[in-house]
PyMOL Python script that loads the backbone (N, CA, C, O; Angstrom):
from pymol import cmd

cmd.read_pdbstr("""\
ATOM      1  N   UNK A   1       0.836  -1.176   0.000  1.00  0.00           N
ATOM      2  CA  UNK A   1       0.000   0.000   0.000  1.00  0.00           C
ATOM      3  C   UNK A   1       0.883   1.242   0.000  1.00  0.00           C
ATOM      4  O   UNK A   1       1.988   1.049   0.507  1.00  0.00           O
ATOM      5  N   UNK A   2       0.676   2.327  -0.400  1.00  0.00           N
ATOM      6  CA  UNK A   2       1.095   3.637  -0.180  1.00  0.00           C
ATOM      7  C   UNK A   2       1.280   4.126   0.839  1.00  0.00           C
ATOM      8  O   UNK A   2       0.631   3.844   1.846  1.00  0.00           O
ATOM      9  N   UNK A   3       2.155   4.918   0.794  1.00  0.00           N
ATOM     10  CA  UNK A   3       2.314   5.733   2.173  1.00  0.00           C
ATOM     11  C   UNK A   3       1.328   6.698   2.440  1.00  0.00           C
ATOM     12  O   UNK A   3       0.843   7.455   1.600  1.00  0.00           O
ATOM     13  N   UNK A   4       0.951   6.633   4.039  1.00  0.00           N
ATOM     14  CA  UNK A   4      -0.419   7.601   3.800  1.00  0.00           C
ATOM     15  C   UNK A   4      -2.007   7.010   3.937  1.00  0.00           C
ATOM     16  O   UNK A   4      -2.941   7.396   4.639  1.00  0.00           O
ATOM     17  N   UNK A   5      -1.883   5.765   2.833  1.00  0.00           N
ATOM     18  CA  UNK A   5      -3.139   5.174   2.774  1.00  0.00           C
ATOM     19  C   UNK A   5      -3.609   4.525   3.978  1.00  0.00           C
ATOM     20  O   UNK A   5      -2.757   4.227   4.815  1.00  0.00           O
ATOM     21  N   UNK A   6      -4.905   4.239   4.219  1.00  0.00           N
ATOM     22  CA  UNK A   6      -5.330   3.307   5.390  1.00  0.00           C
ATOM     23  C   UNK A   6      -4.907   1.594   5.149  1.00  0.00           C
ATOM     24  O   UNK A   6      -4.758   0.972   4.098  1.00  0.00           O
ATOM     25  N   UNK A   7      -4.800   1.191   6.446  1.00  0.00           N
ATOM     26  CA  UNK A   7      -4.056  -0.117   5.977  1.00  0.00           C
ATOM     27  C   UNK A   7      -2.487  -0.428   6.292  1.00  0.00           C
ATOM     28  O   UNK A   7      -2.150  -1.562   6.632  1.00  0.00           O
ATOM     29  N   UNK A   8      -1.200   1.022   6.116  1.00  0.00           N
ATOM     30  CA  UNK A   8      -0.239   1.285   6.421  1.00  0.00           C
ATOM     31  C   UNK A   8       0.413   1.033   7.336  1.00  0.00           C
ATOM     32  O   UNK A   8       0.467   2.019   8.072  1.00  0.00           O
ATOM     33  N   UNK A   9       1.072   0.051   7.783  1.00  0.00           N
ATOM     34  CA  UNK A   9       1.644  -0.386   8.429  1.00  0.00           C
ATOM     35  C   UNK A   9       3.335  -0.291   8.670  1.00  0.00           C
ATOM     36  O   UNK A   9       3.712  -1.459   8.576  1.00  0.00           O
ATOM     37  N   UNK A  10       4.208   0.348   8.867  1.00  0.00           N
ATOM     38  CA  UNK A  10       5.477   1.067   8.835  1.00  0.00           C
ATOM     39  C   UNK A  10       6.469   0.337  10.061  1.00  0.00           C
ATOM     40  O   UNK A  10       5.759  -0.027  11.000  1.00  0.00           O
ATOM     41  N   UNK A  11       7.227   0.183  10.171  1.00  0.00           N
ATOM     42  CA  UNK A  11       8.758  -0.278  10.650  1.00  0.00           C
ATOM     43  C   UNK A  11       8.566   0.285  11.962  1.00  0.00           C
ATOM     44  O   UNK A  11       8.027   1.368  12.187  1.00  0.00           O
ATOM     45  N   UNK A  12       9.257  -0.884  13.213  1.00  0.00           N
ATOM     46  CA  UNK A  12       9.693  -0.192  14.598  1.00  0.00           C
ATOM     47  C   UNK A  12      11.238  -0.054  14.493  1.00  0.00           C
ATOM     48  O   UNK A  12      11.879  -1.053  14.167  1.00  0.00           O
ATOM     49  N   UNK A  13      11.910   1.172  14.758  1.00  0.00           N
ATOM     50  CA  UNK A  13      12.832   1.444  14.981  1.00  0.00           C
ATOM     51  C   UNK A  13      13.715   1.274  16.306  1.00  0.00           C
ATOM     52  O   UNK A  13      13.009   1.600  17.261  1.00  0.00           O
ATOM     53  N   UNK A  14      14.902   0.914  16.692  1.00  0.00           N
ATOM     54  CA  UNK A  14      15.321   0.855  18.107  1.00  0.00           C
ATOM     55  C   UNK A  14      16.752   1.918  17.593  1.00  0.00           C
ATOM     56  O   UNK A  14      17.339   1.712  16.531  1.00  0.00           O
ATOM     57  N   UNK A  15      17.089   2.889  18.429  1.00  0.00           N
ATOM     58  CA  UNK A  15      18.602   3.670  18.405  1.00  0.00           C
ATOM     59  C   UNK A  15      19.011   3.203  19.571  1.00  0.00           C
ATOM     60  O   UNK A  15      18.221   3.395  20.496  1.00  0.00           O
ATOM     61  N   UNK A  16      19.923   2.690  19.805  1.00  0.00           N
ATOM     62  CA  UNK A  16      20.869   2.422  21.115  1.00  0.00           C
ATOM     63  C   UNK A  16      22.036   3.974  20.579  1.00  0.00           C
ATOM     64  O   UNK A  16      22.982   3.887  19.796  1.00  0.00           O
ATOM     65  N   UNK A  17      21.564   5.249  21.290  1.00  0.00           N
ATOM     66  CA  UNK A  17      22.303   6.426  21.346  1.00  0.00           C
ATOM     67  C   UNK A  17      22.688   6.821  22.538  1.00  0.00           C
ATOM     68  O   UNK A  17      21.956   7.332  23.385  1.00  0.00           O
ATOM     69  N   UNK A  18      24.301   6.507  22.677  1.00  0.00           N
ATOM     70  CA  UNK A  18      24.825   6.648  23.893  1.00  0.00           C
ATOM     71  C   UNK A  18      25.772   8.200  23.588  1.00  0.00           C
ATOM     72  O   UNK A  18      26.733   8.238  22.820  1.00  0.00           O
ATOM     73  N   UNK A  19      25.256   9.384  24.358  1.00  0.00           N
ATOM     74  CA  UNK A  19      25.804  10.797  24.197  1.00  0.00           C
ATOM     75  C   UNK A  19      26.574  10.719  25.345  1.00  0.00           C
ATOM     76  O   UNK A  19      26.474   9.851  26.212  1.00  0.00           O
ATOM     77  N   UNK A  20      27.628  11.994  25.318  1.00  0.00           N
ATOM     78  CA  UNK A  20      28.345  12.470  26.837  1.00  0.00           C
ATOM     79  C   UNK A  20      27.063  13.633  27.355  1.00  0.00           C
ATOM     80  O   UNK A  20      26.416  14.435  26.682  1.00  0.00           O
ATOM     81  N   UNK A  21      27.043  13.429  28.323  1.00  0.00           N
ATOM     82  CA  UNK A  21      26.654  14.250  28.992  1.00  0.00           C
ATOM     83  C   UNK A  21      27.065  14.199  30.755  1.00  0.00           C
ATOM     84  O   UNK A  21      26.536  13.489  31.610  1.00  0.00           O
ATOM     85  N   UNK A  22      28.412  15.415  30.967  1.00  0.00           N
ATOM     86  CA  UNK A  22      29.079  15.296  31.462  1.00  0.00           C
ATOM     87  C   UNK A  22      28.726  15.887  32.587  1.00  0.00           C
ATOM     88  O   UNK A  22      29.305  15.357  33.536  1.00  0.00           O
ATOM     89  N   UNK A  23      27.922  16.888  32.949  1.00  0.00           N
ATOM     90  CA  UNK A  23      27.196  17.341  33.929  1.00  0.00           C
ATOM     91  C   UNK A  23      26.153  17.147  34.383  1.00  0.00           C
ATOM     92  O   UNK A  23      25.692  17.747  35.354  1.00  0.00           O
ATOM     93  N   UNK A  24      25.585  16.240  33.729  1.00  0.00           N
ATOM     94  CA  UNK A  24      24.133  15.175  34.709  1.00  0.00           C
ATOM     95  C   UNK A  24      23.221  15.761  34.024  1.00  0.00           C
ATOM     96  O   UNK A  24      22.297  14.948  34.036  1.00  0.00           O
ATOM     97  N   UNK A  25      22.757  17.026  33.189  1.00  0.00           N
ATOM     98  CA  UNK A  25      21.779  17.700  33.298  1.00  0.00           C
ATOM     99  C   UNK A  25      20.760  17.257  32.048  1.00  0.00           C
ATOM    100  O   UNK A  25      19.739  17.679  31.505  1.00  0.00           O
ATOM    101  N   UNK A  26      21.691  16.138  31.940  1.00  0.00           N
ATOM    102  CA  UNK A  26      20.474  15.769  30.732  1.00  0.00           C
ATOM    103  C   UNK A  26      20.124  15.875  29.041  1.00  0.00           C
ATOM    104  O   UNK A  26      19.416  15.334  28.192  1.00  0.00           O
ATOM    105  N   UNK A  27      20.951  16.765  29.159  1.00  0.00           N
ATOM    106  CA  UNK A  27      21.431  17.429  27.273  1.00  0.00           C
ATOM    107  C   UNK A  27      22.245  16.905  27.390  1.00  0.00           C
ATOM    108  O   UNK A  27      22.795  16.542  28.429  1.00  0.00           O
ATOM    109  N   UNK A  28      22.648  16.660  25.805  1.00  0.00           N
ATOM    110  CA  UNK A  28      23.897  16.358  25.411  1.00  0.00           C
ATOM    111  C   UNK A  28      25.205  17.705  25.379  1.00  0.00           C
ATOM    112  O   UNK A  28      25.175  18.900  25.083  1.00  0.00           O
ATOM    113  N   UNK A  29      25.974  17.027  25.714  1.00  0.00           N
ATOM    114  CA  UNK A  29      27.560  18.198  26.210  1.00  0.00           C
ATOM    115  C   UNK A  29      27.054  19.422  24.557  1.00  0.00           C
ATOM    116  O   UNK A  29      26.291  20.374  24.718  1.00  0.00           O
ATOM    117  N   UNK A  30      27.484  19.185  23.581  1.00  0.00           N
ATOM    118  CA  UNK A  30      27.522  19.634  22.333  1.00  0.00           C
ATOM    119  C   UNK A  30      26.399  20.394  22.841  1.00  0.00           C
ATOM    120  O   UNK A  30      26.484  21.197  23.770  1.00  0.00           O
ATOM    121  N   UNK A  31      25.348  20.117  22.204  1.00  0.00           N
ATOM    122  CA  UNK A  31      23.845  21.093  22.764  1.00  0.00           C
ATOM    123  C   UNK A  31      23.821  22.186  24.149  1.00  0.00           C
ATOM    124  O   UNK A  31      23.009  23.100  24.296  1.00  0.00           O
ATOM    125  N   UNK A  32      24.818  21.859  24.999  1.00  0.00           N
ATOM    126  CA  UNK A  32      24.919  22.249  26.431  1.00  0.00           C
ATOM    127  C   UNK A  32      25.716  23.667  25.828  1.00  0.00           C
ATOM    128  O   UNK A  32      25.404  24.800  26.195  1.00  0.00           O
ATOM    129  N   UNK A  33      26.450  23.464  25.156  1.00  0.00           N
ATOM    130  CA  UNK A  33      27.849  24.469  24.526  1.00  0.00           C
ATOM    131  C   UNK A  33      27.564  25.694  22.760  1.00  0.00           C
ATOM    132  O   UNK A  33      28.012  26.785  22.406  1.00  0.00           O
ATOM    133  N   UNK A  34      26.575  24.647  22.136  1.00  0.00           N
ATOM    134  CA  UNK A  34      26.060  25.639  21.194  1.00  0.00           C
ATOM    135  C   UNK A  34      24.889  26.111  21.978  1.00  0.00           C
ATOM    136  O   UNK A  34      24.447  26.852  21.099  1.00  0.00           O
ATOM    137  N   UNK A  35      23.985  26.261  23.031  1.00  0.00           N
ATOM    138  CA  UNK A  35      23.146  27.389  23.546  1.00  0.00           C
ATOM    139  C   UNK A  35      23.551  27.955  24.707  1.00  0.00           C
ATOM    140  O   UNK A  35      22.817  28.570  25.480  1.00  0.00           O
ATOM    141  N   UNK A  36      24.601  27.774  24.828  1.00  0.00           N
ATOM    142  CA  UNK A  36      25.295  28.834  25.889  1.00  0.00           C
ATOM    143  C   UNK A  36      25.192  28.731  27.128  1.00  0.00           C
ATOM    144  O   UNK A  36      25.451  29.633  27.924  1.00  0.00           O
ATOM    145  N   UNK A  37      24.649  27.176  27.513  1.00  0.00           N
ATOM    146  CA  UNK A  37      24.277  26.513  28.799  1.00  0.00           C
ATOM    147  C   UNK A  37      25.842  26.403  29.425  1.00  0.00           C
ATOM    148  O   UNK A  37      25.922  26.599  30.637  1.00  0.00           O
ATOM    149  N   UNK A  38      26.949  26.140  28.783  1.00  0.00           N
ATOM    150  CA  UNK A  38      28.153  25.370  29.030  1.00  0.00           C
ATOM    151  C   UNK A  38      29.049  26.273  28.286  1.00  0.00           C
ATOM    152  O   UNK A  38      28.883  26.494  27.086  1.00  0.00           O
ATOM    153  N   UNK A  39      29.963  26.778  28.958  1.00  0.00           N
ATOM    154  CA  UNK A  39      31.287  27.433  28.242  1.00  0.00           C
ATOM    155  C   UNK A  39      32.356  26.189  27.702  1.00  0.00           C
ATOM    156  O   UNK A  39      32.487  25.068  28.192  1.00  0.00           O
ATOM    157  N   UNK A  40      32.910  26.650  26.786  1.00  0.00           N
ATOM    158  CA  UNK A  40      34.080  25.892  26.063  1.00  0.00           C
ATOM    159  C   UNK A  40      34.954  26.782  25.523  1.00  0.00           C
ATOM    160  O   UNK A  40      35.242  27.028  24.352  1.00  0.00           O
ATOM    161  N   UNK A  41      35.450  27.370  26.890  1.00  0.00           N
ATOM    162  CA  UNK A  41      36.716  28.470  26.337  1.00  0.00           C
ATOM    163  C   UNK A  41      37.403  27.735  25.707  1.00  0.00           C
ATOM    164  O   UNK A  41      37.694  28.449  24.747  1.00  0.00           O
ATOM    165  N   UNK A  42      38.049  26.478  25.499  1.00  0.00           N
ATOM    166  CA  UNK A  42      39.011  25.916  24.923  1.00  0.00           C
ATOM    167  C   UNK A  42      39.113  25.106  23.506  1.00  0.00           C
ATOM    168  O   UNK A  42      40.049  24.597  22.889  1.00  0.00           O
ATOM    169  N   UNK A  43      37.447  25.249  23.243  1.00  0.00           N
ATOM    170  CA  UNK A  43      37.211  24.712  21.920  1.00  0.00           C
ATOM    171  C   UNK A  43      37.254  23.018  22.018  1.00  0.00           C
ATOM    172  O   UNK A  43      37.282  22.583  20.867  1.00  0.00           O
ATOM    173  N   UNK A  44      37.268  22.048  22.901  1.00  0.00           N
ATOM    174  CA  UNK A  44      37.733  20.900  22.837  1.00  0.00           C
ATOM    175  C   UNK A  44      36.344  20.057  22.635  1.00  0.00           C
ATOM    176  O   UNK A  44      36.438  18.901  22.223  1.00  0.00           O
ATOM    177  N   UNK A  45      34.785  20.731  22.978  1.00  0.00           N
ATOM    178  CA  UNK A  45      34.263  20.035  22.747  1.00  0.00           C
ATOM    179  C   UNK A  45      33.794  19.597  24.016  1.00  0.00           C
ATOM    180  O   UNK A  45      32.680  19.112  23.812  1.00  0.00           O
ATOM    181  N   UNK A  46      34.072  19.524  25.187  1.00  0.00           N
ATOM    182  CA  UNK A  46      33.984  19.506  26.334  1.00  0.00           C
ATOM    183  C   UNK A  46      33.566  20.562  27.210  1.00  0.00           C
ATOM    184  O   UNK A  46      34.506  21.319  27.455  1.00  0.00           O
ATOM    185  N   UNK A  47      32.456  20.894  27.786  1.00  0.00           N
ATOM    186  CA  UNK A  47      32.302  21.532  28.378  1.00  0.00           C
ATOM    187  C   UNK A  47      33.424  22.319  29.843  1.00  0.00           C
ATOM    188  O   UNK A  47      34.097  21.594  30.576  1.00  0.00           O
ATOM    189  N   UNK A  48      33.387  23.868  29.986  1.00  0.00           N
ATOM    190  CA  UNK A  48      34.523  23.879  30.774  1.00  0.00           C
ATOM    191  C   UNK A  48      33.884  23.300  32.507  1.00  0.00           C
ATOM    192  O   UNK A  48      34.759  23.315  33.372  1.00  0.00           O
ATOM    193  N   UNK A  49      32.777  22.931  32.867  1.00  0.00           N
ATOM    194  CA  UNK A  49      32.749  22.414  34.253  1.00  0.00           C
ATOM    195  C   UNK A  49      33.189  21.379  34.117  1.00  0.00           C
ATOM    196  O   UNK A  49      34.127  21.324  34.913  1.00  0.00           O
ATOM    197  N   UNK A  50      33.109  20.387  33.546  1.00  0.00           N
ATOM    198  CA  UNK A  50      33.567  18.960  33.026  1.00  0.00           C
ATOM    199  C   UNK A  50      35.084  18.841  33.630  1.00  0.00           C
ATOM    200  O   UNK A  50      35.391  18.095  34.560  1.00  0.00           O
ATOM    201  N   UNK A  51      35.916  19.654  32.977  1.00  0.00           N
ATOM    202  CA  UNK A  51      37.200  19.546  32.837  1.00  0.00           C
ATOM    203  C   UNK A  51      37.866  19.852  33.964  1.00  0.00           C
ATOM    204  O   UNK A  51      37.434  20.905  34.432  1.00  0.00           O
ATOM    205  N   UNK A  52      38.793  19.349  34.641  1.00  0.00           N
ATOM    206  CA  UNK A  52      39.702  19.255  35.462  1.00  0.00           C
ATOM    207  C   UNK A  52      40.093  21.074  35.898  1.00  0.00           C
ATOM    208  O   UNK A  52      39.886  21.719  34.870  1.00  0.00           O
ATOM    209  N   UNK A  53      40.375  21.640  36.585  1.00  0.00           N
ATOM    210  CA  UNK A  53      41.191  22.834  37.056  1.00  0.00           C
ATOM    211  C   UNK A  53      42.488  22.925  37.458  1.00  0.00           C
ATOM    212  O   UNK A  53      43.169  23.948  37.542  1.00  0.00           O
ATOM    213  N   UNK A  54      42.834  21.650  37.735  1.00  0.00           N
ATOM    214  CA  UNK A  54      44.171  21.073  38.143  1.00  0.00           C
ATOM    215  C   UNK A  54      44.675  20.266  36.898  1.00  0.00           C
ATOM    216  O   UNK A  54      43.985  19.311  36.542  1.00  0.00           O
ATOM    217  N   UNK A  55      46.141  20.651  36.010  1.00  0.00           N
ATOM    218  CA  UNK A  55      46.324  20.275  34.934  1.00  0.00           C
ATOM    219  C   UNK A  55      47.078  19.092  35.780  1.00  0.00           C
ATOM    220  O   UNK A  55      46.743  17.921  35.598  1.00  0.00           O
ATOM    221  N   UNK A  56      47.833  19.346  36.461  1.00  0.00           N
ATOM    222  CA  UNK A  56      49.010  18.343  37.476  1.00  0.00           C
ATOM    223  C   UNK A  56      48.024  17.157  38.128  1.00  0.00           C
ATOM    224  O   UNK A  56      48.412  16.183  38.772  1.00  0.00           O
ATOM    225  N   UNK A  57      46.716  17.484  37.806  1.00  0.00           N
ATOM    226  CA  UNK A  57      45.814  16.172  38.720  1.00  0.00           C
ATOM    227  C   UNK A  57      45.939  14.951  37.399  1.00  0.00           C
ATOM    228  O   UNK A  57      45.363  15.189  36.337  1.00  0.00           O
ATOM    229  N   UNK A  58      46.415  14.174  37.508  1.00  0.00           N
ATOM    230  CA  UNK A  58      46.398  13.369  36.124  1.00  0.00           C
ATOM    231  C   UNK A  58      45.395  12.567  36.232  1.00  0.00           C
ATOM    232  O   UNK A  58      44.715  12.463  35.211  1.00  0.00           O
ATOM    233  N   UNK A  59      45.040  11.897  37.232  1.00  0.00           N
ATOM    234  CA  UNK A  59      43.884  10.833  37.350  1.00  0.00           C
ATOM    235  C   UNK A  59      42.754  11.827  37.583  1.00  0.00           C
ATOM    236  O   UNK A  59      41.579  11.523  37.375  1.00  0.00           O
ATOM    237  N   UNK A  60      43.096  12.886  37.971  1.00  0.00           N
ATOM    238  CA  UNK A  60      41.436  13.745  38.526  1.00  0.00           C
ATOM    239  C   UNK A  60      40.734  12.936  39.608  1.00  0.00           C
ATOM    240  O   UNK A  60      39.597  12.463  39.636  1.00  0.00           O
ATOM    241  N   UNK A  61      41.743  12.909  40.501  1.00  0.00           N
ATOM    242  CA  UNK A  61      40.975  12.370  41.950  1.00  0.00           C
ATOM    243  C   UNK A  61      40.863  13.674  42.955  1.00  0.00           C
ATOM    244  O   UNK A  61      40.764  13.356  44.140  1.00  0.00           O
ATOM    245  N   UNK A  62      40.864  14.485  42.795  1.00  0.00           N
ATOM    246  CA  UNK A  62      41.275  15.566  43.283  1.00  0.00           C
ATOM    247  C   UNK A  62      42.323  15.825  44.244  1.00  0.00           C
ATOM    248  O   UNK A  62      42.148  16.377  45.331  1.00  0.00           O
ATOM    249  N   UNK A  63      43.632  15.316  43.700  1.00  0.00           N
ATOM    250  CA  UNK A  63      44.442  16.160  44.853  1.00  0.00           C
ATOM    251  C   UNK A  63      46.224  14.926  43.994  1.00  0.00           C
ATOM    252  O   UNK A  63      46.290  13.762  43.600  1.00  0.00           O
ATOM    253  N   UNK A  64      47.012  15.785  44.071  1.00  0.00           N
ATOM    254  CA  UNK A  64      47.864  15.706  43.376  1.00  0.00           C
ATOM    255  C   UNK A  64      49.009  14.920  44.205  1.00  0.00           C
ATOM    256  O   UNK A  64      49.259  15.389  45.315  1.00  0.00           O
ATOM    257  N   UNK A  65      49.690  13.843  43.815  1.00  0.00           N
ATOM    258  CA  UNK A  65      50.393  13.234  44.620  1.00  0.00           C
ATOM    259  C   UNK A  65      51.315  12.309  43.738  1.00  0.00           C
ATOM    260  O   UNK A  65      51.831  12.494  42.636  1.00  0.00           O
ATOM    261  N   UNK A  66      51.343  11.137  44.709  1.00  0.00           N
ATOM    262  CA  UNK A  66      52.535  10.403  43.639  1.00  0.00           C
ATOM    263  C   UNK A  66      52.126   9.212  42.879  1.00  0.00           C
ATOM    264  O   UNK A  66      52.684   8.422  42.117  1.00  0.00           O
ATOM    265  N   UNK A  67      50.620   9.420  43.500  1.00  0.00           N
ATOM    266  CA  UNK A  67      49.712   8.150  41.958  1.00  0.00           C
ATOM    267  C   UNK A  67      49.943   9.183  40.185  1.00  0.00           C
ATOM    268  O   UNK A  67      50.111   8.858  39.010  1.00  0.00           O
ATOM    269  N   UNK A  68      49.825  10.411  40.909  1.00  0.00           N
ATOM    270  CA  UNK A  68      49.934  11.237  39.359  1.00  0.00           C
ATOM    271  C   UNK A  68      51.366  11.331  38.787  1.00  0.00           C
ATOM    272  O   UNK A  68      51.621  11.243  37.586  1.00  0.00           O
ATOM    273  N   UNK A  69      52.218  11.506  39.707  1.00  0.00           N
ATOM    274  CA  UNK A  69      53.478  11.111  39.564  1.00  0.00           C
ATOM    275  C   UNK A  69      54.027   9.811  38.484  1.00  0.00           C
ATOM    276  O   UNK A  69      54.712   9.821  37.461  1.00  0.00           O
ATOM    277  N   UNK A  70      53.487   8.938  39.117  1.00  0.00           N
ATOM    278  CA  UNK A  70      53.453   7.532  38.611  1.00  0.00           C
ATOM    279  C   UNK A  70      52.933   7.615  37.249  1.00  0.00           C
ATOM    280  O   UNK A  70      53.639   7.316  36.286  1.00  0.00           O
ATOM    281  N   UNK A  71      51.438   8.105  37.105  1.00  0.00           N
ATOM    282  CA  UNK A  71      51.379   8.381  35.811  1.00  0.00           C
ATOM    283  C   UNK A  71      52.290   8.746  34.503  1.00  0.00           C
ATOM    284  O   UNK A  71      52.574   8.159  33.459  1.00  0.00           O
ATOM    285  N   UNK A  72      52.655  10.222  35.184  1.00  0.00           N
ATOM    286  CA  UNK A  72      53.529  10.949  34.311  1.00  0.00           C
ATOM    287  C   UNK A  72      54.667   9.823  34.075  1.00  0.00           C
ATOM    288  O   UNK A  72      54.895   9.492  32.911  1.00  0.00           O
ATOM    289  N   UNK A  73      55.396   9.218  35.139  1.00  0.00           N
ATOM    290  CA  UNK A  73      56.759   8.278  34.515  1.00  0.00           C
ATOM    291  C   UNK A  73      56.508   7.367  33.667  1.00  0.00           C
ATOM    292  O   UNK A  73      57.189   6.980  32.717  1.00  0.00           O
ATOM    293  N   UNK A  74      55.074   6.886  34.192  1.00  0.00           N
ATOM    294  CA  UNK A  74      55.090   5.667  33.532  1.00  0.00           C
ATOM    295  C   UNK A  74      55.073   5.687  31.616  1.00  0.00           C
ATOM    296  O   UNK A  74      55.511   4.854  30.822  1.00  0.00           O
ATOM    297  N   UNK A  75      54.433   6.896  31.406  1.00  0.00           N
ATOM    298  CA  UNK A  75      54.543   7.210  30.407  1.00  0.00           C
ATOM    299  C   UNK A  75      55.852   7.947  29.378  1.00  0.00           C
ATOM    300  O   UNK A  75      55.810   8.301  28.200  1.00  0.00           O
ATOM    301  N   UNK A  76      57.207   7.998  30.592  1.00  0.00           N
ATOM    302  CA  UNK A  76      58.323   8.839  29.946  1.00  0.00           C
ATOM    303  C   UNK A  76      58.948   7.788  28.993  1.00  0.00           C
ATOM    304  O   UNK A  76      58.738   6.586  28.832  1.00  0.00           O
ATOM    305  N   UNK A  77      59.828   8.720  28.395  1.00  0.00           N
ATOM    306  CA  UNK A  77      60.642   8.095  27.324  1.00  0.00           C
ATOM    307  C   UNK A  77      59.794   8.549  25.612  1.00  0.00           C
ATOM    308  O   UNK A  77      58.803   9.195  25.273  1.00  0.00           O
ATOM    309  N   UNK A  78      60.831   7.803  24.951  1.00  0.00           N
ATOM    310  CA  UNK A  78      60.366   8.073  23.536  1.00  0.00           C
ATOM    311  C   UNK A  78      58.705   7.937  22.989  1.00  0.00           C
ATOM    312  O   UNK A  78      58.044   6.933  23.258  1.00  0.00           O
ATOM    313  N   UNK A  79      58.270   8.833  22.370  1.00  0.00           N
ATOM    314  CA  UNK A  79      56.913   8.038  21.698  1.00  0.00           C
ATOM    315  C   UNK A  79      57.120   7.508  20.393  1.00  0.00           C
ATOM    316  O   UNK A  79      57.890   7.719  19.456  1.00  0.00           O
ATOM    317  N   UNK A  80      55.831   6.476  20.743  1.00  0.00           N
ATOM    318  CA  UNK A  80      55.527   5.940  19.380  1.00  0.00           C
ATOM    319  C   UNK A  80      55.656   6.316  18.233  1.00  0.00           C
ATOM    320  O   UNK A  80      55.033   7.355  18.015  1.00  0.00           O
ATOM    321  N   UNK A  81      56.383   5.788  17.107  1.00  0.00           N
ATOM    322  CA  UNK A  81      56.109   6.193  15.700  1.00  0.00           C
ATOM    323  C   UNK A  81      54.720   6.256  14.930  1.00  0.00           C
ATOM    324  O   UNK A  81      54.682   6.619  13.754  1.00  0.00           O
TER     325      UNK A  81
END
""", "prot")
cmd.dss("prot")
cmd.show_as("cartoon", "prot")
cmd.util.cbc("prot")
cmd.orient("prot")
């Protein structure tokens, strides 16, 4: 039958759409940042509450020590090609 006509019977759809939404509030981050809900001084795409204030916090547990330490070494030396 046609689309439209009586009788029409049409498709169930399922989206499994998994967004960030990094501040609980329910929008998606992107949407949070193009209406001016969420600053992104930095352009990353990330909202700026989201993001860390402490660059030296590497895990973002809040408070800087020698697990972040550990981080940073574990990662020294040459990088990958």
């Amino acid at each position: 039958m046609a689309y439209g006509s009586v009788g029409y019977f049409g498709g169930a759809f399922i989206f499994d759409c998994v967004f960030n939404d990094c501040n609980g509030n329910g929008t998606r981050d992107e949407c949070d940042i193009a209406g001016s809900t969420s600053s992104d001084s930095n352009g990353n795409g990330i909202p700026d509450e989201c993001e860390s204030l402490c660059r030296a916090d590497v895990n973002e547990d809040g408070v800087v020590d020698g697990v972040d330490m550990s981080f940073i070494l574990s990662g020294w030396g040459n990088c990958p090609p």
